[in-house]
C-alpha positions as CSV (number, residue, x, y, z in Angstrom):
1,X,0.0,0.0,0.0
2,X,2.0,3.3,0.5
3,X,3.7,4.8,3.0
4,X,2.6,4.9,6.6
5,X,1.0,7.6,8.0
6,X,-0.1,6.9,11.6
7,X,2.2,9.6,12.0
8,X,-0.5,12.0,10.4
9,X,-3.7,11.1,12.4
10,X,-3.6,13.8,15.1
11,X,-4.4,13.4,18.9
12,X,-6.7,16.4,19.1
13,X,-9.4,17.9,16.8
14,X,-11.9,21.0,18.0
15,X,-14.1,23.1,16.9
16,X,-16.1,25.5,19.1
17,X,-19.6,27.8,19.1
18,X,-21.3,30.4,21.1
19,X,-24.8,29.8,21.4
20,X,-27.1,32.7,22.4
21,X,-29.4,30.1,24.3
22,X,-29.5,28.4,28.0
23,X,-27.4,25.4,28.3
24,X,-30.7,23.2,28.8
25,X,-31.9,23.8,25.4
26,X,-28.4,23.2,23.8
27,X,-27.9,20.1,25.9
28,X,-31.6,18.9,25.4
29,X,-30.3,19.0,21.6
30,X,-26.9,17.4,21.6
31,X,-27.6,14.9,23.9
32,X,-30.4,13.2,22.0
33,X,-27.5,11.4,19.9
34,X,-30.0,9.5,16.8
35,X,-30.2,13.5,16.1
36,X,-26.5,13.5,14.6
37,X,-27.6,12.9,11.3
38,X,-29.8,16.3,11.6
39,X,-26.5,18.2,11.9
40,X,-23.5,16.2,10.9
41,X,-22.3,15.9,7.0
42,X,-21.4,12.7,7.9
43,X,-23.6,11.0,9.3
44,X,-26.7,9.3,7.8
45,X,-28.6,7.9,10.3
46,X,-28.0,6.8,14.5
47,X,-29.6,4.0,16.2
48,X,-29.7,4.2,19.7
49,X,-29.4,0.4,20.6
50,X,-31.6,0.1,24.1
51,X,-33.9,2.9,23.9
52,X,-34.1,6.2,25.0
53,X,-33.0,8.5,27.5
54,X,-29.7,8.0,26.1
55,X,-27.1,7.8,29.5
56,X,-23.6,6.3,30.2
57,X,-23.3,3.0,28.5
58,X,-25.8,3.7,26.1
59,X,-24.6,1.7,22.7
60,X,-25.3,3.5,19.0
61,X,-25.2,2.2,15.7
62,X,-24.0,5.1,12.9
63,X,-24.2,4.9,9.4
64,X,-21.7,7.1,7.4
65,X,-21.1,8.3,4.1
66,X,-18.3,10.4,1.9
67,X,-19.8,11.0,-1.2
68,X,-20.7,7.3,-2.1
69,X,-19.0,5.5,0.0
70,X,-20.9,4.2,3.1
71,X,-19.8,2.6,6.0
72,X,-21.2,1.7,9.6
73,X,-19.7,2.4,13.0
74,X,-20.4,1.4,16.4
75,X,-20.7,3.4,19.5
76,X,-21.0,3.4,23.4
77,X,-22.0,6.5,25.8
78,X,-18.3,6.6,27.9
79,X,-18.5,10.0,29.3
80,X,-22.2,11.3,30.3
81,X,-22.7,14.0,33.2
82,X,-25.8,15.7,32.7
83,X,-25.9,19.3,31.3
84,X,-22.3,19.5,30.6
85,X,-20.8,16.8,28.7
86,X,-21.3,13.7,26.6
87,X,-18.8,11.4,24.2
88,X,-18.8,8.0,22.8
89,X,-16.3,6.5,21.9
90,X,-16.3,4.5,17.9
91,X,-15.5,0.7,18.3
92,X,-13.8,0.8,14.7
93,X,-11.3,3.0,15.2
94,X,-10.9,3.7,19.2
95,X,-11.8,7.4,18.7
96,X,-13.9,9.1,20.9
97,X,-16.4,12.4,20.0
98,X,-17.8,14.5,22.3
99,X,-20.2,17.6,23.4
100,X,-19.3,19.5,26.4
101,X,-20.7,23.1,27.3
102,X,-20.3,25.8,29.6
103,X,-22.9,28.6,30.5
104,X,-22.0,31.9,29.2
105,X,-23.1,35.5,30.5
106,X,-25.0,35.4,26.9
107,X,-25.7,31.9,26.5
108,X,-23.5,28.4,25.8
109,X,-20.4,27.8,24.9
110,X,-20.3,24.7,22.7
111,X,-17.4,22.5,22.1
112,X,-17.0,19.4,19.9
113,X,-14.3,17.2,20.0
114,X,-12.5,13.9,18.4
115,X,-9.4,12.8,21.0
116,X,-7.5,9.7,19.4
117,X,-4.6,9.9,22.2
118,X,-3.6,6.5,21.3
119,X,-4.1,7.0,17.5
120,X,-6.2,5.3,15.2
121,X,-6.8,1.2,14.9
122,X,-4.9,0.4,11.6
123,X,-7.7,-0.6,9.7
124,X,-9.2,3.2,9.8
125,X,-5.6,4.3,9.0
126,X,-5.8,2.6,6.1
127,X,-9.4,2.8,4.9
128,X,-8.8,6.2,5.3
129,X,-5.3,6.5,3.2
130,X,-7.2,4.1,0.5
131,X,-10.5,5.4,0.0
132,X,-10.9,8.9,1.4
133,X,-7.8,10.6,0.7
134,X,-5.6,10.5,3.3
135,X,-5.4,11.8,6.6
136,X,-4.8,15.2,6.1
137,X,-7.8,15.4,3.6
138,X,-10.2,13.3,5.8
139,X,-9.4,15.3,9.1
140,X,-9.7,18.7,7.4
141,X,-13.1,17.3,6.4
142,X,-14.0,16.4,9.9
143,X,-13.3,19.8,10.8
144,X,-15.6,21.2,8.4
145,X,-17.9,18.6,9.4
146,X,-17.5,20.1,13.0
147,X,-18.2,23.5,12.1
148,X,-21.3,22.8,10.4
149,X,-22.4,21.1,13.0
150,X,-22.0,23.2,15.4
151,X,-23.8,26.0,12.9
152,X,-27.0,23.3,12.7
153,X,-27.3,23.3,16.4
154,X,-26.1,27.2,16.9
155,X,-29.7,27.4,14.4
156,X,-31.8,25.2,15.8
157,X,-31.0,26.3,19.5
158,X,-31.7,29.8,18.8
159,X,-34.1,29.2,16.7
């Protein structure tokens, strides 16, 4: 295949909103995770495996897609604490996303996050260098993706 490029995937990748609305109404929105596929490019559709409220330990099934290319990932709830954060954490490739807020004098501040402190499992590495173009295009893309999400739920929270 090519030359490696674990080197590439990096640790850290934020993006960040402030939301003129209370913390309750931008948690009530980010926390009800089957709604991803309202705001993220990326993601088609969310199961939440064991019904609703989703909590710590809840278990998601995602279906993704660049361009044509689709592909499912699995999901658990690792980090919950109510009004302030939630992550899961992607079976597939060991990376975890989150949500976390903080009240503002105004409103929320909203910040979305994918941590891979240990780096990616080798098959997304190289899914990612074979199919959707590398790891310097794909996580540039995830960015955007980020910001755009963050824009759908800036909208729908002050909506």
């Amino acid at each position: 295949m090519g030359k490696p490029t674990r080197h590439l995937v990096l640790k850290h990748i934020e993006q960040t909103v402030d939301i003129a609305a209370p913390p309750e109404k931008v948690w009530e929105l980010v926390s009800d995770l089957p709604r991803l596929s309202e705001w993220s490019p990326q993601v088609l559709k969310s199961f939440l495996r064991g019904g609703r409220p989703v909590r710590q330990g809840s278990r998601l099934l995602n279906v993704n897609h660049k361009g044509l290319l689709v592909w499912p990932t699995r999901s658990e709830v690792v980090r919950f604490e109510e009004g302030r954060e939630i992550a899961w954490r992607i079976e597939e490739n060991g990376s975890t996303w989150s949500f976390a807020l903080e009240p503002t004098a105004t409103g929320t501040h909203l910040v979305q996050r994918r941590e891979a402190p240990k780096g990616l499992s080798q098959i997304s590495i190289s899914l990612t260098d074979r199919f959707m173009g590398g790891q310097g295009v794909f996580q540039a893309e995830l960015q955007q993706g980020m910001r755009q999400t963050l824009a759908q739920v800036k909208r729908l929270a002050e909506g």
